[in-house]
N, C-alpha and C positions, 0 to 999 in steps of 0.2 A: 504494500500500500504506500502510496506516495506521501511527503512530510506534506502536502498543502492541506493533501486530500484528509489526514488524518488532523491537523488543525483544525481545518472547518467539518468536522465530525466533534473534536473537543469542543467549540466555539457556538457550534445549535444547541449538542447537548445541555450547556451551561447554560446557555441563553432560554431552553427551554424550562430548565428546570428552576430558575429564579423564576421565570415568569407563570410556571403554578405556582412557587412556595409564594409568591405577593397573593395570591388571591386569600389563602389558609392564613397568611401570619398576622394582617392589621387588628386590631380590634376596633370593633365600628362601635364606638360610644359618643357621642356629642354632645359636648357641652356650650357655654356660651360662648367661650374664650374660640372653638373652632369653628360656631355659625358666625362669626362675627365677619364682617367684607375687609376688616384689618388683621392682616396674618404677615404684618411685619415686625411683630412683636412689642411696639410701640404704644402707646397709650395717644388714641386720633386726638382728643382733646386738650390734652396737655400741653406745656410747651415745647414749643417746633426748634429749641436752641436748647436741648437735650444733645449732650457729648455720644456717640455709639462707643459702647462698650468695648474694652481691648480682646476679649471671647469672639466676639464678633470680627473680629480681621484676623485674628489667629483661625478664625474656619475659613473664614475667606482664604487664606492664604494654602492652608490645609489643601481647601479644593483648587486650587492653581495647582498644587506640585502635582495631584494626584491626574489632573487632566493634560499635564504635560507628560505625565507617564505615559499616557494612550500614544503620547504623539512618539513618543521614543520606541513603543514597542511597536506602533504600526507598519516598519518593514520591516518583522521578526520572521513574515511567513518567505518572504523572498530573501531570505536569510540562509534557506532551505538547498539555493542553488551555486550556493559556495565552496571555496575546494574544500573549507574544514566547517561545515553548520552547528556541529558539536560546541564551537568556538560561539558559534553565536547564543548561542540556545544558553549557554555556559555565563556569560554577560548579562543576557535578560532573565535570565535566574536570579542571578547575582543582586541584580536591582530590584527587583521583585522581592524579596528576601529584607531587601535593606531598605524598603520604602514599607514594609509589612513589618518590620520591628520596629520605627519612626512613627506607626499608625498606634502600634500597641504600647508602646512608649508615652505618647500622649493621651492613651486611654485611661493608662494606670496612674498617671499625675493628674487625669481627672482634668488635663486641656479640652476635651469634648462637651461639658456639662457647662450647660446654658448659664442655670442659676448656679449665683454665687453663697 
């Protein structure tokens, strides 16, 4: 079986299997804080010269490195037609690995959690 062909068999598979587990995992409770048309976490009536919390750009930032990771692995599949792909596969491992103890790293210091 060919490396493409067996990535995009890794790549549906995954992609299908998130996309049952979202249907199983939410729990549909509603309360006022998520009928409300304001889901930027703000208070609409308050004042508008409110500082944004430093949580708030540390996720921001969070989700930059992590959507720059797409763009690094996205020619990992043509990666495939190399004289050594072992080599590559071996780098985006690598990184994968070290962006995955970076995530969990700022799990366990409790960087993810909104409230302070």
């Amino acid at each position: 079986m060919s490396l493409i062909l067996t990535m995009i068999l890794i790549y549906l598979t995954l992609s299908a299997l998130l996309a049952l587990a979202s249907f199983w995992l939410p729990q549909m409770t509603p309360n006022h804080e998520k009928l409300s048309p304001y889901e930027c976490g703000f208070d609409p009536l308050g004042s508008a010269r409110l500082p944004f919390s430093l949580r708030f750009f540390l996720i921001a930032i969070l989700f930059l490195l992590f959507d720059l990771e797409i763009a690094l692995l996205l020619p990992l599949p043509w990666g495939g037609h190399l004289l050594n792909p072992t080599m590559t596969f071996s780098w985006a491992s690598t990184l994968l690995i070290l962006l995955t103890l970076g995530l969990i790293y700022e799990w366990v210091q409790g960087g993810l959690e909104w409230a302070e």
